[in-house]
VOLODREN-326708 format. One record per residue: residue number from 1; residue in three letters; x negated, y negated, z negated of N, C-alpha, C in turn. Coordinates in steps of 0.001 Angstrom, whole numbers, plus 500000, padded with zeros to 6 digits. Atoms other than C-alpha are relative to their C-alpha. Layout:
% residues N
<vexti NUM; "ALA"; <X; Y; Z>; <X; Y; Z>; <X; Y; Z>>
...
***
This chain:
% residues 155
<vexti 1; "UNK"; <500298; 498973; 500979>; <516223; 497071; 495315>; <498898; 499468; 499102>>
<vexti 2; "UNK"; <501409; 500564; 500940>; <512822; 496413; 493940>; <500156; 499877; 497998>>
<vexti 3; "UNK"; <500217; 500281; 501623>; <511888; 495929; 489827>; <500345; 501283; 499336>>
<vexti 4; "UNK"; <499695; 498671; 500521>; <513154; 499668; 489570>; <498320; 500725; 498899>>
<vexti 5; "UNK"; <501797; 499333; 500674>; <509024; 500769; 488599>; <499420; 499022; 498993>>
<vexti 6; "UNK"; <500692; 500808; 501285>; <507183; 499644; 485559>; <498820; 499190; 501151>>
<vexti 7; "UNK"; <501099; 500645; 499489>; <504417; 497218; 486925>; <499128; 500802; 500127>>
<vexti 8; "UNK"; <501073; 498909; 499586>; <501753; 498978; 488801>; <500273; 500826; 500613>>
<vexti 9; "UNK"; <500039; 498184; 499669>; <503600; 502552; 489239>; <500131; 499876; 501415>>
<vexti 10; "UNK"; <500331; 499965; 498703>; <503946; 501980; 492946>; <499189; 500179; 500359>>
<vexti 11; "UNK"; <501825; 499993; 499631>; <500485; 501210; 493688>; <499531; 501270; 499697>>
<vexti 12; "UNK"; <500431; 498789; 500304>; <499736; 504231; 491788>; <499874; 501281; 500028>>
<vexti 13; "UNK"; <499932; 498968; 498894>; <501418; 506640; 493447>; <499790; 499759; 501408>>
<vexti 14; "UNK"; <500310; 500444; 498455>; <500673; 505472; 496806>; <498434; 500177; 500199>>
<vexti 15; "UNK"; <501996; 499414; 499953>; <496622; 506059; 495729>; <500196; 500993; 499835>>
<vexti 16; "UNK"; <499639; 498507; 500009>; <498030; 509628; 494861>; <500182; 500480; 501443>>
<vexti 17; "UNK"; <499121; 499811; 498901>; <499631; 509897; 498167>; <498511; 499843; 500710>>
<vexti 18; "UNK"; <501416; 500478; 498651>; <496198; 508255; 499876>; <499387; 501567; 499582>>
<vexti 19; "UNK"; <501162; 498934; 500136>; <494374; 511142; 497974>; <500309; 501413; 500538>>
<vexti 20; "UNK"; <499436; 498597; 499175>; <496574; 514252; 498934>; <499698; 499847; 500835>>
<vexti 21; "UNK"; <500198; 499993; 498752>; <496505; 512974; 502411>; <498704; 500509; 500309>>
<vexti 22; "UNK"; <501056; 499616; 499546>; <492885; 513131; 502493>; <499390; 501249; 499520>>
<vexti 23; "UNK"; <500297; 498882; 500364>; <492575; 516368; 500763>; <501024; 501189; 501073>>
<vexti 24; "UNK"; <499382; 499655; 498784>; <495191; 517407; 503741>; <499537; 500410; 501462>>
<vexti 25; "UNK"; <500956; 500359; 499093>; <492738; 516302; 506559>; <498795; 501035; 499765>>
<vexti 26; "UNK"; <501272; 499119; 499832>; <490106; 518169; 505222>; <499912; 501458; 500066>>
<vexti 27; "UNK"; <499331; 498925; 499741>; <491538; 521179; 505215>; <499759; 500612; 501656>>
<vexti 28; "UNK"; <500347; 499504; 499120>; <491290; 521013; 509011>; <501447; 500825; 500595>>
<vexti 29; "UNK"; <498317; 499375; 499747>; <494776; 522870; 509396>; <500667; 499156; 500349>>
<vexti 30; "UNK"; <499001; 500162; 499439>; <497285; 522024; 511666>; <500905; 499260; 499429>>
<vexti 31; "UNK"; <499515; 500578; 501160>; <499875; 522231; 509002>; <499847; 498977; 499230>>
<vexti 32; "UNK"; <500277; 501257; 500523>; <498285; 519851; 507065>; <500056; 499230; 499954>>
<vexti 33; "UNK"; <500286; 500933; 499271>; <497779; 517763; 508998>; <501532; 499120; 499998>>
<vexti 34; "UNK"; <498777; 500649; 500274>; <501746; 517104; 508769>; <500253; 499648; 498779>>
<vexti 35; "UNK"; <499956; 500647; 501507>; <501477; 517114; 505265>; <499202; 498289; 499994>>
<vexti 36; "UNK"; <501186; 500643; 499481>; <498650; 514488; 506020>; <500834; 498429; 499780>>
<vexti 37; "UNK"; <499038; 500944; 499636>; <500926; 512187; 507999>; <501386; 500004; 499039>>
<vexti 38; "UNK"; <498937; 500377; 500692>; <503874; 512311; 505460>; <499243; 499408; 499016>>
<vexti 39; "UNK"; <500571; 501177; 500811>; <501659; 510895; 502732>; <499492; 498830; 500559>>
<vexti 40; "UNK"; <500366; 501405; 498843>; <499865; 508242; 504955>; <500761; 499204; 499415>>
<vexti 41; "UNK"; <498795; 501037; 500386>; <503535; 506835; 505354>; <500441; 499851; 498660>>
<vexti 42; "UNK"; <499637; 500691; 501376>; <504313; 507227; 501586>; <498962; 499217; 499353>>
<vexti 43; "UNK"; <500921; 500843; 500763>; <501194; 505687; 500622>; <500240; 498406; 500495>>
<vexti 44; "UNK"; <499936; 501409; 499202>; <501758; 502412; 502865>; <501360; 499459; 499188>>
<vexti 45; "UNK"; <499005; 500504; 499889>; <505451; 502030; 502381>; <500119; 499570; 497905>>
<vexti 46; "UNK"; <499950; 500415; 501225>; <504892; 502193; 498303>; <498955; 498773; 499629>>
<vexti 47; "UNK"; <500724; 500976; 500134>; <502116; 499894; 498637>; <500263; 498404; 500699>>
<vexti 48; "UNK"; <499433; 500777; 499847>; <504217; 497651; 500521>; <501586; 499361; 499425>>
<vexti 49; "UNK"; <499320; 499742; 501093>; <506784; 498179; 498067>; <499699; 499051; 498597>>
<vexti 50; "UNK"; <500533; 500489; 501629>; <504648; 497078; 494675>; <499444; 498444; 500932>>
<vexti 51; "UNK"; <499953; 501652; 499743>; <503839; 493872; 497061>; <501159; 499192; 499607>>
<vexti 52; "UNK"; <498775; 500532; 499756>; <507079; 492677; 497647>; <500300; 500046; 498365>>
<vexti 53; "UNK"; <499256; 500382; 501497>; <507999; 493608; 493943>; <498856; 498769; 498825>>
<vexti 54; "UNK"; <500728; 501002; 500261>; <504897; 491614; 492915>; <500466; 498413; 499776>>
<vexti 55; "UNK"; <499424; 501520; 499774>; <506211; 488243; 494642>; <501405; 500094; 499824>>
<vexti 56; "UNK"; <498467; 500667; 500209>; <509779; 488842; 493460>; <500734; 500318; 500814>>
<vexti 57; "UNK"; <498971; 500079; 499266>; <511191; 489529; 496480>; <500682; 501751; 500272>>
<vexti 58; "UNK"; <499233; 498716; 499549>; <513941; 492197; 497011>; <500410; 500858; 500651>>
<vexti 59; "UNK"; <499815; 499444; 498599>; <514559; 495095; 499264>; <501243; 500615; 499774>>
<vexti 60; "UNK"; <498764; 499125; 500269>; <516924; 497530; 500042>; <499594; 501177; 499791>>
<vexti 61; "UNK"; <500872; 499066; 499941>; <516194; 501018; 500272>; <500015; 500770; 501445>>
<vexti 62; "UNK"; <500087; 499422; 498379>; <514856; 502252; 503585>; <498348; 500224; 500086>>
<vexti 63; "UNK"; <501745; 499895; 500131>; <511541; 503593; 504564>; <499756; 499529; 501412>>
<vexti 64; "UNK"; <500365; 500613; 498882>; <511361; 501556; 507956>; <498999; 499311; 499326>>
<vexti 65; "UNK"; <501106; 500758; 500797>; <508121; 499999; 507011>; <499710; 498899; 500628>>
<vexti 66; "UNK"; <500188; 501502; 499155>; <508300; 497472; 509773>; <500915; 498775; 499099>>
<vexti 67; "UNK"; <498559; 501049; 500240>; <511684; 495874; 508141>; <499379; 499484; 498448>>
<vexti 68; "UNK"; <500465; 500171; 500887>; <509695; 495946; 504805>; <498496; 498881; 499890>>
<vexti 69; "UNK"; <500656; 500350; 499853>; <506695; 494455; 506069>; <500428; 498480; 500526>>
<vexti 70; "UNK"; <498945; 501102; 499588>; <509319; 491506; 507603>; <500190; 499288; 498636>>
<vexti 71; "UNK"; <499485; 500127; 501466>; <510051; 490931; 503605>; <498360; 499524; 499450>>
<vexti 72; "UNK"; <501424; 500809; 500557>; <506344; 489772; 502998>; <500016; 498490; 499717>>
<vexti 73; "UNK"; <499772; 501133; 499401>; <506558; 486597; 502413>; <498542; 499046; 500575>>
<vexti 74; "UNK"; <501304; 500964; 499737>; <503818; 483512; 503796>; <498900; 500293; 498504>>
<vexti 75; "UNK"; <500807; 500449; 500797>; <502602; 482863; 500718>; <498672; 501118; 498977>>
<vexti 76; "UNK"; <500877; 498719; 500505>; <501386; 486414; 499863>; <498489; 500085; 500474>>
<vexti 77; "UNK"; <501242; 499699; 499169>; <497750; 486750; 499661>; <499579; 501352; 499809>>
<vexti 78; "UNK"; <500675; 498595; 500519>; <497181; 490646; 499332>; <499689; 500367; 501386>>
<vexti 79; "UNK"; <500053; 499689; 498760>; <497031; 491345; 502888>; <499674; 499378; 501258>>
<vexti 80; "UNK"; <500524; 500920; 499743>; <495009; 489181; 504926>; <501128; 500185; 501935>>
<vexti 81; "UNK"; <499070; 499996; 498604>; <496801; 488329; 508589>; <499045; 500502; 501264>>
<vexti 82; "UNK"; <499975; 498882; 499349>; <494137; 490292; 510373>; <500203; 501371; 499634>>
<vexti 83; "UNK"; <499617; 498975; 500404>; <494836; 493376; 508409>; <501835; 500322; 500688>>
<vexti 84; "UNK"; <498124; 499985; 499058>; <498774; 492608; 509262>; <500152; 500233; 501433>>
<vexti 85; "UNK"; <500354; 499453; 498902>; <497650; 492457; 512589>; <499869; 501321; 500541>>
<vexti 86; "UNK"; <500501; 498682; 499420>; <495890; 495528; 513076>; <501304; 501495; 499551>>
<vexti 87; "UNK"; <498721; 499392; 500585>; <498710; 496937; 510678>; <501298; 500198; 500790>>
<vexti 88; "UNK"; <498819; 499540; 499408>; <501712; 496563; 512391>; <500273; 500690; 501295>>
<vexti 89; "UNK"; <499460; 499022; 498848>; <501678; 498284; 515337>; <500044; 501469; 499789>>
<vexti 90; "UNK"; <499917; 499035; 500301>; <500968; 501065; 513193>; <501584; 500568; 498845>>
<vexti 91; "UNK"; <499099; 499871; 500864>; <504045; 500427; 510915>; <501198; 500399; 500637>>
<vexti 92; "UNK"; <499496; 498849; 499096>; <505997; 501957; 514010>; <500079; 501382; 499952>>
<vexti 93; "UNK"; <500429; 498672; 500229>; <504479; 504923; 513880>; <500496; 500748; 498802>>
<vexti 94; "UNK"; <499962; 499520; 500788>; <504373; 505654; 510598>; <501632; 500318; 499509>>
<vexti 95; "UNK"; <498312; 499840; 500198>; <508508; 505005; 510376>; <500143; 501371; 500527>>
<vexti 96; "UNK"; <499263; 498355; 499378>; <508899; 508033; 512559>; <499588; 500758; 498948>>
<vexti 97; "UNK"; <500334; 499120; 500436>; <506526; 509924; 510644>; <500502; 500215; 498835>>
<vexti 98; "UNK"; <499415; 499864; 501217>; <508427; 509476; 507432>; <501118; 501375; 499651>>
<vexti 99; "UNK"; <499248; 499041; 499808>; <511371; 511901; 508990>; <499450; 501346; 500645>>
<vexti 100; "UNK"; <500209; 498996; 499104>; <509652; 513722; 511454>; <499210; 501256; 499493>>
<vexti 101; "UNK"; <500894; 499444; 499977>; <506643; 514795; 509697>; <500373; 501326; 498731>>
<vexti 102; "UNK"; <499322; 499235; 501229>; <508799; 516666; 506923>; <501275; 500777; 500506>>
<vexti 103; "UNK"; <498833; 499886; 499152>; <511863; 517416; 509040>; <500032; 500955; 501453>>
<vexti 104; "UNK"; <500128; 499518; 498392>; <510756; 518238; 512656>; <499063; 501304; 500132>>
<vexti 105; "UNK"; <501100; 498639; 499871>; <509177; 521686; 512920>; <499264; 499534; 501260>>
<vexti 106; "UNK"; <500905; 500207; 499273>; <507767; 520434; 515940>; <499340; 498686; 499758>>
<vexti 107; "UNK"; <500975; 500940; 500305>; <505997; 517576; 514938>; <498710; 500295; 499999>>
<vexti 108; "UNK"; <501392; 500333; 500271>; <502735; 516878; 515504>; <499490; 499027; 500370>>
<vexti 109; "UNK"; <501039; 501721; 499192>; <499903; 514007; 515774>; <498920; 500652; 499441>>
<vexti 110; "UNK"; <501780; 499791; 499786>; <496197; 514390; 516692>; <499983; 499993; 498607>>
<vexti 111; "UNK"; <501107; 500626; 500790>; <493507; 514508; 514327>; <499756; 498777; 499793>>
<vexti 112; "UNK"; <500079; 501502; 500175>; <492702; 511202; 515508>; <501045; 499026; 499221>>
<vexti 113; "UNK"; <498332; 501220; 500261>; <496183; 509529; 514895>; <499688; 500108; 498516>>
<vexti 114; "UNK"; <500407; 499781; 501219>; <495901; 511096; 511615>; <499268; 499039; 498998>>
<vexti 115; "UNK"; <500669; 500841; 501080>; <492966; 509805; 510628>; <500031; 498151; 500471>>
<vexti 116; "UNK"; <499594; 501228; 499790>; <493596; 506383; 512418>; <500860; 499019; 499101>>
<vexti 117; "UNK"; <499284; 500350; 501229>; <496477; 505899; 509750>; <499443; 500175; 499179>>
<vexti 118; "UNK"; <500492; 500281; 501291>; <494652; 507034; 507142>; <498966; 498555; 499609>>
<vexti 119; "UNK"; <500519; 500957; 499964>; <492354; 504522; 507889>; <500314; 498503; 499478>>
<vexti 120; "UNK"; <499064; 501060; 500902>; <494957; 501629; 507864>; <500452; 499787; 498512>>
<vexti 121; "UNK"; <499564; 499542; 501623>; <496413; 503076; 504532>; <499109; 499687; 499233>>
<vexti 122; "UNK"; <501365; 500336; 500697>; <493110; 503099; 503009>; <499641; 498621; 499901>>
<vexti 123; "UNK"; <500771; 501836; 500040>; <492546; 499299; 504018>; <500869; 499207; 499707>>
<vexti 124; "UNK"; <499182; 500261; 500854>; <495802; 498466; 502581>; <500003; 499729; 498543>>
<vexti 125; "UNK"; <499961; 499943; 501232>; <495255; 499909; 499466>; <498393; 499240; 499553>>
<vexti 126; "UNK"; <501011; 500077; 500757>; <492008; 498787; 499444>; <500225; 498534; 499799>>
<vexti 127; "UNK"; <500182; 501198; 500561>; <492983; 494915; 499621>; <500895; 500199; 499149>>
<vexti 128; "UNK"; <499265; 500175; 501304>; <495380; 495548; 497128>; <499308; 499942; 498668>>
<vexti 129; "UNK"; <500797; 499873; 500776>; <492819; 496614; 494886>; <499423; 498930; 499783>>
<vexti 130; "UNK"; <500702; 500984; 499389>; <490503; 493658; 495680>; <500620; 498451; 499357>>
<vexti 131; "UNK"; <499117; 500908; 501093>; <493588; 491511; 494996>; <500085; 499636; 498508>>
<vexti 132; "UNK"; <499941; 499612; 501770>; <494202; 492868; 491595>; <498756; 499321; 499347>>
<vexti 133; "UNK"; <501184; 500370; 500824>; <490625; 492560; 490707>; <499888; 498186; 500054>>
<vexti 134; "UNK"; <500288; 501670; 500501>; <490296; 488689; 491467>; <501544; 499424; 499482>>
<vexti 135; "UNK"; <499176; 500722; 501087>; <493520; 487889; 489936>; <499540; 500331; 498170>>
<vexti 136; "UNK"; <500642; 500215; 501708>; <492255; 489397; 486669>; <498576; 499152; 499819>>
<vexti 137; "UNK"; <501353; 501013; 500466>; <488938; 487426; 487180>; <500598; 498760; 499760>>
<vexti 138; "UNK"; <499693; 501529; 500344>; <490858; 484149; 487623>; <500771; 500013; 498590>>
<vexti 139; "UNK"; <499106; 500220; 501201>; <493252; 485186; 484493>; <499096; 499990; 498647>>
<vexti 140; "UNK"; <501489; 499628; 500745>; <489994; 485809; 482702>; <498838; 498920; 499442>>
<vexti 141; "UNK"; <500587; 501302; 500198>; <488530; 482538; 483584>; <501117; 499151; 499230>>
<vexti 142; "UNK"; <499388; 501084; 501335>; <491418; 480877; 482498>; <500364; 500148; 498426>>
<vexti 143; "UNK"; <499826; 500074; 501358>; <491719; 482596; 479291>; <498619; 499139; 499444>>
<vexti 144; "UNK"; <501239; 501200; 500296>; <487788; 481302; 478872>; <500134; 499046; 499579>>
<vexti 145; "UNK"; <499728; 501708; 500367>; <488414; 477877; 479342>; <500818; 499530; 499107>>
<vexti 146; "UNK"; <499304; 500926; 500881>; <491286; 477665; 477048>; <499686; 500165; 499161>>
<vexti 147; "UNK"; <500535; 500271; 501391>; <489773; 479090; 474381>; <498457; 499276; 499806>>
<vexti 148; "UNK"; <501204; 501394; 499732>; <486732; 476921; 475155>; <500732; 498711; 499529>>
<vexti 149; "UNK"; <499740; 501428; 500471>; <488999; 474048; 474589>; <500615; 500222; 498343>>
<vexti 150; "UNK"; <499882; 500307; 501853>; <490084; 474984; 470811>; <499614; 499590; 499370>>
<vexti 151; "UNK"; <500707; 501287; 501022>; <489212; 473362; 467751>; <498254; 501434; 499851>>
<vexti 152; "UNK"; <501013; 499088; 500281>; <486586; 476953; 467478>; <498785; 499437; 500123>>
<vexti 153; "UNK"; <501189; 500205; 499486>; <484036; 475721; 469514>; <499455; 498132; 500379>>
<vexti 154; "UNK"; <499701; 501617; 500045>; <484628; 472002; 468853>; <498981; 499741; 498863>>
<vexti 155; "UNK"; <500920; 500226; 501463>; <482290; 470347; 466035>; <501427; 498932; 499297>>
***
């Protein structure tokens, strides 16, 4: 699938998604709290989403976030391999919660769990961010230097 979103719009709803969630949580409600956990998982799975469409590579459409996270490739640096680490055992989880937490009248997960994912989510989006920013520093430096080498600043 992938290249469907203008550059960026993934990422961008998926910080939407981080922010409901946590305006979910604070709430303190039960309810919510499922609302909570259904953004979580949309915030992750779109932010693993605008990766993959980043480096080119193609998916299908499924919100298993493990099978998506499989589709990373090596060479990606947005997501450091202890983050992936600590990440995937949560990218389990969050698959269920994609159906359950919208679907299953009985659904529920702790507080903790809750905020445990949000946590992850949050440290997702936050190297994404992080990313972004030093690729525009390096695109930044290299505009510098080339116009450093023009005839402008030449005698």
């Amino acid at each position: 699938m992938g290249g469907l979103f203008m550059p960026g719009t993934l990422i961008k709803i998926a910080q939407s998604d981080l922010r409901m969630a946590n305006f979910a949580i604070s709430t303190g409600d039960e309810c919510d709290l499922r609302m909570a956990a259904c953004h979580i998982q949309q915030a992750v799975e779109k932010a693993l989403k605008q990766i993959l469409e980043d480096y080119g590579v193609s998916y299908t459409k499924t919100h298993k976030l493990y099978r998506l996270s499989a589709l990373l490739p090596d060479s990606q640096a947005v997501l450091s391999r202890d983050l992936l680490a600590l990440l995937k055992p949560g990218l389990y989880v969050l698959t269920v919660w994609e159906s359950e937490s919208r679907y299953n009248t009985e659904f529920a997960a702790s507080r903790e769990e809750v905020l445990e994912m949000f946590s992850l989510a949050q440290a997702v989006l936050e190297a994404y961010a992080l990313f972004e920013k030093q690729k525009q520093e390096i695109e930044l430096n290299a505009a510098c230097v080339k116009l450093s080498e023009t005839d402008l600043f030449h005698d």
